[in-house]
N, CA, C and O atoms as a Maestro MAE file, in Angstrom:
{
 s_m_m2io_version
 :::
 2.0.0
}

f_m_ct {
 s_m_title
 :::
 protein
 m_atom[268] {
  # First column is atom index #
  i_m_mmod_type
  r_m_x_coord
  r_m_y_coord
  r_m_z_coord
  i_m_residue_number
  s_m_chain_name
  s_m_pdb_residue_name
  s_m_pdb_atom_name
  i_m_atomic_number
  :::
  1 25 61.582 -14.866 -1.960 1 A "UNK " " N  " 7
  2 3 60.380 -14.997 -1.173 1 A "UNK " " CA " 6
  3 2 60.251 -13.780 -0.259 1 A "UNK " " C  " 6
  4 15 61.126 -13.431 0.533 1 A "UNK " " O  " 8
  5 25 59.348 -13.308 -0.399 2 A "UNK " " N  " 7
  6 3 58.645 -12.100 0.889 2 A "UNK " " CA " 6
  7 2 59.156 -12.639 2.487 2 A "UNK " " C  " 6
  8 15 59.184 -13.776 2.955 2 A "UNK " " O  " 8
  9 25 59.518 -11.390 3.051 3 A "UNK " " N  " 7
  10 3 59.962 -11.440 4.234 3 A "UNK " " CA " 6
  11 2 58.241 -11.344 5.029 3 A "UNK " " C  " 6
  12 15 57.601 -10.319 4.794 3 A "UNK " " O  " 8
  13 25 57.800 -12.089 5.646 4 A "UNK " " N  " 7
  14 3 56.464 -11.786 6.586 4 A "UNK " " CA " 6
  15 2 57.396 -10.989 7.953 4 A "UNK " " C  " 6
  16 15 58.579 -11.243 8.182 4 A "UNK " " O  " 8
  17 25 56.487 -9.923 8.815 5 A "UNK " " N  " 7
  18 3 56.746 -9.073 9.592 5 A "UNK " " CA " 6
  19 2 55.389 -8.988 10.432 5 A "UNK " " C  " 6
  20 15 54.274 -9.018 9.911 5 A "UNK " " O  " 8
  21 25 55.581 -8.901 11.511 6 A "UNK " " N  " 7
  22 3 54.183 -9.006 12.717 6 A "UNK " " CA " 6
  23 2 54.294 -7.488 12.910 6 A "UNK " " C  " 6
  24 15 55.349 -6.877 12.741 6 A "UNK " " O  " 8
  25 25 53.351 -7.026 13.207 7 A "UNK " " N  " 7
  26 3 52.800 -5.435 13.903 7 A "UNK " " CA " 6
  27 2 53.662 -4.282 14.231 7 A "UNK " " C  " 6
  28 15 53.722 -3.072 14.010 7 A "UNK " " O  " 8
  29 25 54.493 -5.481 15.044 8 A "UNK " " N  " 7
  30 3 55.274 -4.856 16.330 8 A "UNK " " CA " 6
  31 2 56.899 -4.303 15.541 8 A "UNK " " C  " 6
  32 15 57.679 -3.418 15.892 8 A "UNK " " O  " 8
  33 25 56.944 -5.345 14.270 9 A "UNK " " N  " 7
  34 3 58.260 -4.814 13.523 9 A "UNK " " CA " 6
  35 2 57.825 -3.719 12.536 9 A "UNK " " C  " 6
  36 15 58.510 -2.733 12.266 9 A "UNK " " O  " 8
  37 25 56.437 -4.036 11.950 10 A "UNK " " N  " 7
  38 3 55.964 -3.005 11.079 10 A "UNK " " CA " 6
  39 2 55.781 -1.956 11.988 10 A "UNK " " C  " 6
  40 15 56.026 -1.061 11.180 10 A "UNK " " O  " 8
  41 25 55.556 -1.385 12.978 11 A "UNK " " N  " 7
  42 3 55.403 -0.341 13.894 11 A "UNK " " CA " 6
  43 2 56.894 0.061 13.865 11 A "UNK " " C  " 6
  44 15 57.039 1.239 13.538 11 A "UNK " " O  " 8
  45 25 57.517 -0.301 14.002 12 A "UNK " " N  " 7
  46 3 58.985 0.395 13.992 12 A "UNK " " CA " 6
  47 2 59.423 0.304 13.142 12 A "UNK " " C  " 6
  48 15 60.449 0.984 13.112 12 A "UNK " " O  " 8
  49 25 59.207 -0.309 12.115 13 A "UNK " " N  " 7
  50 3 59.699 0.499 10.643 13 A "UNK " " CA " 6
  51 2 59.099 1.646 10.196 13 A "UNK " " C  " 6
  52 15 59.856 2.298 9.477 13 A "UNK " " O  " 8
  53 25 57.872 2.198 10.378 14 A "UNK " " N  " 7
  54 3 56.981 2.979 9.920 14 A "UNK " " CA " 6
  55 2 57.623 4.290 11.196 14 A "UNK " " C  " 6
  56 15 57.647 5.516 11.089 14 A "UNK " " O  " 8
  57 25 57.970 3.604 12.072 15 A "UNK " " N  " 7
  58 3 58.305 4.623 12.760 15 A "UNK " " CA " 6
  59 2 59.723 5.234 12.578 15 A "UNK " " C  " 6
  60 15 59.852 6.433 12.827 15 A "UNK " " O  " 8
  61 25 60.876 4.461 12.134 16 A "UNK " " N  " 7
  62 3 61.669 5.063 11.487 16 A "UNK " " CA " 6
  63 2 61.799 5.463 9.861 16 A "UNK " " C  " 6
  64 15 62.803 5.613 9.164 16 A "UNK " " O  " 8
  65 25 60.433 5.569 9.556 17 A "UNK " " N  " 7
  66 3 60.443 6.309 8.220 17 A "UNK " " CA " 6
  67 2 60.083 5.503 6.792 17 A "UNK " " C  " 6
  68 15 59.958 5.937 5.648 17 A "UNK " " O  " 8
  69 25 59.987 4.362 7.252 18 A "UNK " " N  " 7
  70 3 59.742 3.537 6.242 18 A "UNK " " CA " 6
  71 2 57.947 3.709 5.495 18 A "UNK " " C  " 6
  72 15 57.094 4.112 6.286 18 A "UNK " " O  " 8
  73 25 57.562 3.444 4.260 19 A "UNK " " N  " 7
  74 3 56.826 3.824 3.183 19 A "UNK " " CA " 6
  75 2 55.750 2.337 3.634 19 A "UNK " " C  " 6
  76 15 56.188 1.223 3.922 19 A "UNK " " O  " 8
  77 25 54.548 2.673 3.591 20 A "UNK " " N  " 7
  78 3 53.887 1.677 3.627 20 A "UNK " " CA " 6
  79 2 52.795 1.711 2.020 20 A "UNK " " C  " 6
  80 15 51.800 2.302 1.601 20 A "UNK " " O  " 8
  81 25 53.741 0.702 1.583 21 A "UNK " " N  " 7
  82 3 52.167 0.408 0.095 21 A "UNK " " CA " 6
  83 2 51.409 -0.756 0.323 21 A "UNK " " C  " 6
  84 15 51.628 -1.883 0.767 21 A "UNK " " O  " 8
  85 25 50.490 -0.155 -0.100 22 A "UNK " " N  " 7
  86 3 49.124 -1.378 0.049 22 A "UNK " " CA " 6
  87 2 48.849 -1.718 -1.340 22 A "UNK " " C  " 6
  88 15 48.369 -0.878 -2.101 22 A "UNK " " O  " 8
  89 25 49.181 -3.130 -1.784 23 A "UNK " " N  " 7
  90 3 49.128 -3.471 -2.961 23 A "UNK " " CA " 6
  91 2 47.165 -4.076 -3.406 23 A "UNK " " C  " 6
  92 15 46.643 -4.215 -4.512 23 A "UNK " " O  " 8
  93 25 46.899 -4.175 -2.768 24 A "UNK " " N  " 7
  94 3 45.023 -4.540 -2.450 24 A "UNK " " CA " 6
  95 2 44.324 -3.541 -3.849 24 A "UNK " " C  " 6
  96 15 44.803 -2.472 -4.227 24 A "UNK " " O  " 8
  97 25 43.310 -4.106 -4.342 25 A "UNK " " N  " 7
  98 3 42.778 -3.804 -5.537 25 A "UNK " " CA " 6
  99 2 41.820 -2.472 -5.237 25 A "UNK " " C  " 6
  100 15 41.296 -2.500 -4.124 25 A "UNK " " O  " 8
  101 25 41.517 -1.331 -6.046 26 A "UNK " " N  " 7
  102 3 41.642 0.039 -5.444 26 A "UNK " " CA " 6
  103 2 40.165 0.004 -4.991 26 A "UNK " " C  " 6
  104 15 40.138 0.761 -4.021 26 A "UNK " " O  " 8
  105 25 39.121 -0.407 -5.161 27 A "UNK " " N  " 7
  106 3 38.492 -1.040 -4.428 27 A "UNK " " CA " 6
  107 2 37.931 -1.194 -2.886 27 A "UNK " " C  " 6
  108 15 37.130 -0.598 -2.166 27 A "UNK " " O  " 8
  109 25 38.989 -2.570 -2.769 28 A "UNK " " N  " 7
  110 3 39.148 -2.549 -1.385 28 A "UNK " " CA " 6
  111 2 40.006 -1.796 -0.735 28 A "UNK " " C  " 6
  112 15 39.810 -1.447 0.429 28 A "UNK " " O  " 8
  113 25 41.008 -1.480 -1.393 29 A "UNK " " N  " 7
  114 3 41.831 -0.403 -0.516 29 A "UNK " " CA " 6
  115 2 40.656 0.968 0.024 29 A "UNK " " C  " 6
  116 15 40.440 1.081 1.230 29 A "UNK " " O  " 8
  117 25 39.987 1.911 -0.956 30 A "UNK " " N  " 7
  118 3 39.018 2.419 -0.741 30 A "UNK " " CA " 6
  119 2 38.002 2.433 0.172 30 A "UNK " " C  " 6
  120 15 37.668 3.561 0.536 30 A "UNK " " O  " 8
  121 25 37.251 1.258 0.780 31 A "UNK " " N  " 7
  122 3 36.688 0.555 1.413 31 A "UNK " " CA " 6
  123 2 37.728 0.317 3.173 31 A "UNK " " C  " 6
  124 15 37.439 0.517 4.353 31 A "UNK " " O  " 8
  125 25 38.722 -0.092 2.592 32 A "UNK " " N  " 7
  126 3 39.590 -0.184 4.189 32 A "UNK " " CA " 6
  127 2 41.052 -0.110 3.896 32 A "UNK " " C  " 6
  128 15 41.347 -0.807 2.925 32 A "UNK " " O  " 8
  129 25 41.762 0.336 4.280 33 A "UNK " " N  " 7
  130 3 43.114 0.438 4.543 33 A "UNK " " CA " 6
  131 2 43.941 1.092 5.491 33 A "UNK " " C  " 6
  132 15 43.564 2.162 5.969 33 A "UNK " " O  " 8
  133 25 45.104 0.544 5.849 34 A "UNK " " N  " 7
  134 3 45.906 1.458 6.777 34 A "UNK " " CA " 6
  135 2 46.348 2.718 6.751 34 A "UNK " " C  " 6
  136 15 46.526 3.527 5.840 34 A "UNK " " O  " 8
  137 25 46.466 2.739 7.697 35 A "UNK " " N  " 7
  138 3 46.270 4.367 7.889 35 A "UNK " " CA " 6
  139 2 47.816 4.956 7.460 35 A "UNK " " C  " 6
  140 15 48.797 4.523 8.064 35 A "UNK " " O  " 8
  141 25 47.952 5.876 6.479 36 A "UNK " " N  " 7
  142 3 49.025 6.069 5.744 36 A "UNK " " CA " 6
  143 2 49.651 5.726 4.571 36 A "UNK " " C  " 6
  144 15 50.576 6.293 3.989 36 A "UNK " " O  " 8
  145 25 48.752 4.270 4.161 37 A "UNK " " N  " 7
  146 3 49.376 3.672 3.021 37 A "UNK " " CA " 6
  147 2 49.327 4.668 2.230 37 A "UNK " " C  " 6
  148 15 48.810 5.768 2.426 37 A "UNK " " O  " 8
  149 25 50.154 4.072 0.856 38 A "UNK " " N  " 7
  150 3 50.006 4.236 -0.270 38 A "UNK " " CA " 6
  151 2 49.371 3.203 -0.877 38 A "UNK " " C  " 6
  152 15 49.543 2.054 -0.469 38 A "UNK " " O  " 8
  153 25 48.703 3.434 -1.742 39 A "UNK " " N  " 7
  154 3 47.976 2.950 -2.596 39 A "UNK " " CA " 6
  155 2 48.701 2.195 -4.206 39 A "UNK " " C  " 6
  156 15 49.032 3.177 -4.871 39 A "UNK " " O  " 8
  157 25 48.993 1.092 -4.895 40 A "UNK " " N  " 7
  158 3 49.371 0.582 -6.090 40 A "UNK " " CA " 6
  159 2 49.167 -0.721 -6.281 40 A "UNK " " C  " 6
  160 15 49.970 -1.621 -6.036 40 A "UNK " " O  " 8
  161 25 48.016 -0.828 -6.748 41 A "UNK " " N  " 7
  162 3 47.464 -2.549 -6.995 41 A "UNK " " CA " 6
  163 2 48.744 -2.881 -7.770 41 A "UNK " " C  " 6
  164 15 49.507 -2.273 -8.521 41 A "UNK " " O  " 8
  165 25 48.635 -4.205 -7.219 42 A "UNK " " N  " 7
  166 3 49.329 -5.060 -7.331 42 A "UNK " " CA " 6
  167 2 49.851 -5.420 -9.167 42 A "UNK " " C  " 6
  168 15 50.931 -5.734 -9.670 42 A "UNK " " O  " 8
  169 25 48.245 -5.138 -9.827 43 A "UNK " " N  " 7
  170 3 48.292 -5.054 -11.185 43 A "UNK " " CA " 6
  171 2 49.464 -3.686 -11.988 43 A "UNK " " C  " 6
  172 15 50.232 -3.404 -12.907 43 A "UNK " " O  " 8
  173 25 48.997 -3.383 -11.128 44 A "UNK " " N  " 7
  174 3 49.511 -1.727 -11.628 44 A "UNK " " CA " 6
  175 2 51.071 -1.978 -11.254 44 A "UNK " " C  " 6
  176 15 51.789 -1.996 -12.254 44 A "UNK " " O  " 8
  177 25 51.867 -2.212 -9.787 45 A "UNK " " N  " 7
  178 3 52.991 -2.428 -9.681 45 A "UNK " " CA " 6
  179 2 54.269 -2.505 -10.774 45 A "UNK " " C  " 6
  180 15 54.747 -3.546 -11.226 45 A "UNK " " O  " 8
  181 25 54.659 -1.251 -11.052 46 A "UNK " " N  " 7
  182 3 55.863 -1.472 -11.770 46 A "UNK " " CA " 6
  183 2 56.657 -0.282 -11.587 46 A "UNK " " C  " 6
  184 15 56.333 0.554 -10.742 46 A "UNK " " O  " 8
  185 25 57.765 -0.135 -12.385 47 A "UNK " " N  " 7
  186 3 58.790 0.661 -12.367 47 A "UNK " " CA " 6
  187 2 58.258 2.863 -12.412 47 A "UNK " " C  " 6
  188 15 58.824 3.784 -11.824 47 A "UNK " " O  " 8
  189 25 56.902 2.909 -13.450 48 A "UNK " " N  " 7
  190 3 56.436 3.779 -13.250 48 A "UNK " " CA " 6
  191 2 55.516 4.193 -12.401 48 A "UNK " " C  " 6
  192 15 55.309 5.401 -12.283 48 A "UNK " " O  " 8
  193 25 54.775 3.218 -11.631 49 A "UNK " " N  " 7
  194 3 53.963 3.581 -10.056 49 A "UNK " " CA " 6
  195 2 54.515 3.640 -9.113 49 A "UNK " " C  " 6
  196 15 54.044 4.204 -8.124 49 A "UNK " " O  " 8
  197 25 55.801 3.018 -9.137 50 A "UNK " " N  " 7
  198 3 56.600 3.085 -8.199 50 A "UNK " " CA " 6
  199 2 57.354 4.474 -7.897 50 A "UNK " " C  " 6
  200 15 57.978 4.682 -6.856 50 A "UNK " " O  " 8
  201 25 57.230 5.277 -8.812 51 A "UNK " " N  " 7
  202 3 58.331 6.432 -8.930 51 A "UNK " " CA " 6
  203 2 58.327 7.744 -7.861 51 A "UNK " " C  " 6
  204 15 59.063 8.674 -7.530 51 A "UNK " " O  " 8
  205 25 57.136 7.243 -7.582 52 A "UNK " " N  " 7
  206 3 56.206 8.358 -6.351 52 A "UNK " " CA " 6
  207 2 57.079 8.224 -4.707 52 A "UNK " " C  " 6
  208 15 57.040 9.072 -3.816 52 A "UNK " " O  " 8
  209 25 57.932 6.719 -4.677 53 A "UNK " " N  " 7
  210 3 58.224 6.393 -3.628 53 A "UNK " " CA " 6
  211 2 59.730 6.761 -3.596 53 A "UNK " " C  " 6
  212 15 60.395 6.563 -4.613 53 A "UNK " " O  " 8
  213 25 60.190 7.179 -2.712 54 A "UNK " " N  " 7
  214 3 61.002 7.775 -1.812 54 A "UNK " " CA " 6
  215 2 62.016 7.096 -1.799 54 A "UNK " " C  " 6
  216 15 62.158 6.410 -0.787 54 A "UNK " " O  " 8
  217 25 63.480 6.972 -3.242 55 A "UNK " " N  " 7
  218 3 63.998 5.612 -2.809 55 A "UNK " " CA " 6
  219 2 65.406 5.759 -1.723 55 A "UNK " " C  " 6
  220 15 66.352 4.971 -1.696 55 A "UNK " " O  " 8
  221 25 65.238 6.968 -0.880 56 A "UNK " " N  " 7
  222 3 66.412 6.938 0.205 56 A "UNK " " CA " 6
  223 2 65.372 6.371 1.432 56 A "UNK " " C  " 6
  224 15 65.987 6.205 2.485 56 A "UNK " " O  " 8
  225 25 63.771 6.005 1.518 57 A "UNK " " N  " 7
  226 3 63.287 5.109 2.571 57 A "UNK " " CA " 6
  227 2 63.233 3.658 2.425 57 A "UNK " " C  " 6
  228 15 63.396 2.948 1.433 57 A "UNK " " O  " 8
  229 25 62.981 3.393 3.577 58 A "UNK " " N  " 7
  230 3 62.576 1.353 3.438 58 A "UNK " " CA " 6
  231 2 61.080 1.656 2.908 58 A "UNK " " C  " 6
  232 15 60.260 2.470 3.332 58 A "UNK " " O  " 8
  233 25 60.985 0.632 1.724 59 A "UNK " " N  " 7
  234 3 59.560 0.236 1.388 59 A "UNK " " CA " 6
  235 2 59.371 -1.100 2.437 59 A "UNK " " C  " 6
  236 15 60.231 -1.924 2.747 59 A "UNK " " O  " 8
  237 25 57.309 -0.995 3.068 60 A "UNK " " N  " 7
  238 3 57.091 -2.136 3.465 60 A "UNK " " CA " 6
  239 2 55.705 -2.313 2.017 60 A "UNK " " C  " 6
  240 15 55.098 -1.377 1.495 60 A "UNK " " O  " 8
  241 25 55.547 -3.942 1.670 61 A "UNK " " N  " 7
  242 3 54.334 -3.897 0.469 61 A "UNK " " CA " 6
  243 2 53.633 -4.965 1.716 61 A "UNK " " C  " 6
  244 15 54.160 -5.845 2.397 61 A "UNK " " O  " 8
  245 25 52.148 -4.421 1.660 62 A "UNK " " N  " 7
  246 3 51.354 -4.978 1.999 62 A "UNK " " CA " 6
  247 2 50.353 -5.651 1.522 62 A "UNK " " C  " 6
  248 15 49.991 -5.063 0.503 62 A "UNK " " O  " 8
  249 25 49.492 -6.878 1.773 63 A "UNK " " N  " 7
  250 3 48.480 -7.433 0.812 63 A "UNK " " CA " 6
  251 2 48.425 -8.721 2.266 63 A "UNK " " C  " 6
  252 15 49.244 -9.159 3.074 63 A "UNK " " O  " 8
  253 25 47.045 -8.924 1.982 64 A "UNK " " N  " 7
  254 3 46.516 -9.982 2.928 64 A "UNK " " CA " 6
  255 2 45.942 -10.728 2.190 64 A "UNK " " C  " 6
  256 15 45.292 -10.382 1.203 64 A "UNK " " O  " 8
  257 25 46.175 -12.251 2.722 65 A "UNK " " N  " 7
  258 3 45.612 -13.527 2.023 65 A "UNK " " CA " 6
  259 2 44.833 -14.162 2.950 65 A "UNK " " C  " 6
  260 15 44.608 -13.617 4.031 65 A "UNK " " O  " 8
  261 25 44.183 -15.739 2.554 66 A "UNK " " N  " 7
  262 3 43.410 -15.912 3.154 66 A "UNK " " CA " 6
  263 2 44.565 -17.147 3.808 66 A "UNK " " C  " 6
  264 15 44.358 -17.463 4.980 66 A "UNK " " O  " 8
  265 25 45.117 -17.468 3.473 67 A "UNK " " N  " 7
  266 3 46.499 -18.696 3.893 67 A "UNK " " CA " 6
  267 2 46.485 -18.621 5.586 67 A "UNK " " C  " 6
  268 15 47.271 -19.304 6.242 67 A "UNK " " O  " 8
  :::
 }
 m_bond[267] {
  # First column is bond index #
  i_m_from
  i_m_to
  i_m_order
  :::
  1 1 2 1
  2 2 3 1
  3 3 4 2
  4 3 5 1
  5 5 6 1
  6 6 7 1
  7 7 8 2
  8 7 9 1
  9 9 10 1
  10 10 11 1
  11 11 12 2
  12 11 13 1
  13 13 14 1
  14 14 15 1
  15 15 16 2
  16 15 17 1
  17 17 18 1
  18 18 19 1
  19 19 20 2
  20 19 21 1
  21 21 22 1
  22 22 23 1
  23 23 24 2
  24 23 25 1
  25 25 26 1
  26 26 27 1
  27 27 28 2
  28 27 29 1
  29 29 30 1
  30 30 31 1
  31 31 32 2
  32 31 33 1
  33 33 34 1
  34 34 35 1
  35 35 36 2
  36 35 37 1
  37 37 38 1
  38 38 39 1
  39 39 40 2
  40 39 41 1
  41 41 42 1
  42 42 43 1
  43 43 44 2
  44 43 45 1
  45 45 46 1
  46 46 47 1
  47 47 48 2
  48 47 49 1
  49 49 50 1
  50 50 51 1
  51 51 52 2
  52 51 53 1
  53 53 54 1
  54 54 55 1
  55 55 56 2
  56 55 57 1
  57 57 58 1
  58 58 59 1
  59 59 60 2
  60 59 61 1
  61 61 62 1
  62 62 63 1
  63 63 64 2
  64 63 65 1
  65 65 66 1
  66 66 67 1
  67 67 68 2
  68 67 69 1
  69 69 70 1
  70 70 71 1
  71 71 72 2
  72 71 73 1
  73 73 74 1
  74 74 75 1
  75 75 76 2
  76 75 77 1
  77 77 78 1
  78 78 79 1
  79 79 80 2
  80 79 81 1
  81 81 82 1
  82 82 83 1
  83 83 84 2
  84 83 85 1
  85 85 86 1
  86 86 87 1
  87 87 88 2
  88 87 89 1
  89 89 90 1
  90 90 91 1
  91 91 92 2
  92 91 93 1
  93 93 94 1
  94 94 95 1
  95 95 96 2
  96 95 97 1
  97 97 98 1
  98 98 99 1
  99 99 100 2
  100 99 101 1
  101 101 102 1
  102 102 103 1
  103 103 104 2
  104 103 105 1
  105 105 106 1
  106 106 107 1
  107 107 108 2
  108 107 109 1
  109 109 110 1
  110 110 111 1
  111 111 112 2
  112 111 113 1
  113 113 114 1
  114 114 115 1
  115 115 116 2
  116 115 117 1
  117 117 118 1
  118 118 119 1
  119 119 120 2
  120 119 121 1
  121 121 122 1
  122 122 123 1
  123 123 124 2
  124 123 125 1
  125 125 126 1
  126 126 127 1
  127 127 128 2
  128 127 129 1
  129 129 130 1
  130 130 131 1
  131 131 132 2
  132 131 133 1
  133 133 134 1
  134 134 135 1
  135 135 136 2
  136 135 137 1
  137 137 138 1
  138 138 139 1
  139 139 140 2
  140 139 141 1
  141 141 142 1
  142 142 143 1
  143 143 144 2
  144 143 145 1
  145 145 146 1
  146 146 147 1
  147 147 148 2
  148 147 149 1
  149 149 150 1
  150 150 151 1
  151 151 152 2
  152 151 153 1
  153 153 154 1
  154 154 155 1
  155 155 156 2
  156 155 157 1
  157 157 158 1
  158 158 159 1
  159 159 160 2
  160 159 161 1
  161 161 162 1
  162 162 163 1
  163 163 164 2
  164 163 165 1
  165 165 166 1
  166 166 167 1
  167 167 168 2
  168 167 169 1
  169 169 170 1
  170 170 171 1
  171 171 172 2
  172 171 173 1
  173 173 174 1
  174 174 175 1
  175 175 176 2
  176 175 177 1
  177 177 178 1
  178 178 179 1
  179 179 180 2
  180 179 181 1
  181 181 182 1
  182 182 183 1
  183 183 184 2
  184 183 185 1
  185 185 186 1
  186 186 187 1
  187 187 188 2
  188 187 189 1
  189 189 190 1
  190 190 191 1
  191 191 192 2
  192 191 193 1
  193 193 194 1
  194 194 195 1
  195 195 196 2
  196 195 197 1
  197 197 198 1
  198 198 199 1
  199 199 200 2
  200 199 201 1
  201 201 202 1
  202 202 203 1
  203 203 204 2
  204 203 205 1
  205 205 206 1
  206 206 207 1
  207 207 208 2
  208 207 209 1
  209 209 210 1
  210 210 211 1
  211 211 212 2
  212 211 213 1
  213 213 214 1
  214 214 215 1
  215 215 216 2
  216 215 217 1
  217 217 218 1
  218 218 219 1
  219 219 220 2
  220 219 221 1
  221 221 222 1
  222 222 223 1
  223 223 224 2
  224 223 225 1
  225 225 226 1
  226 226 227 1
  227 227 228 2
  228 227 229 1
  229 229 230 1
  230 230 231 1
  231 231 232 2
  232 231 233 1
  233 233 234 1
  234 234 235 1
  235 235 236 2
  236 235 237 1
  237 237 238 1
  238 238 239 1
  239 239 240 2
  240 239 241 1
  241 241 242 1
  242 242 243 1
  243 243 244 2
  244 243 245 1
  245 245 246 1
  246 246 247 1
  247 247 248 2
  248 247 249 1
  249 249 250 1
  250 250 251 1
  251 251 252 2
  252 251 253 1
  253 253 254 1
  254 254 255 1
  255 255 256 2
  256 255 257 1
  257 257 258 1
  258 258 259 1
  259 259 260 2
  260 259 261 1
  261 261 262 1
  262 262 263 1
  263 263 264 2
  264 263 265 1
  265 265 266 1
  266 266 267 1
  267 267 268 2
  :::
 }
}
């Protein structure tokens, strides 16, 4: 299960170096996203979109629901 993280922990991960992907359909990512993401719908997510990412950083994956 996904670890959930509030602002204040994502702010200090990002601040020690950690990768922010925005898994959101390219779309809406286009339309709005955080500032820095990376970009890899969720569809797309696999071993070769992934390759772009940095694996000596922390990945954070982002996606918002309506829950």
């Amino acid at each position: 299960m996904p670890t959930r993280i509030e602002i204040e922990q994502l702010s200090g991960l990002l601040d020690a170096g950690a990768q922010l992907v925005e898994v959101l359909p390219t779309g809406e990512y286009a339309e709005e996203h955080l500032p820095g993401a990376i970009s890899i719908p969720l569809k797309q997510l696999d071993a070769d979109t992934t390759r772009q990412l940095d694996q000596q950083r922390a990945v954070v994956v982002y996606c918002w629901d309506y829950l």
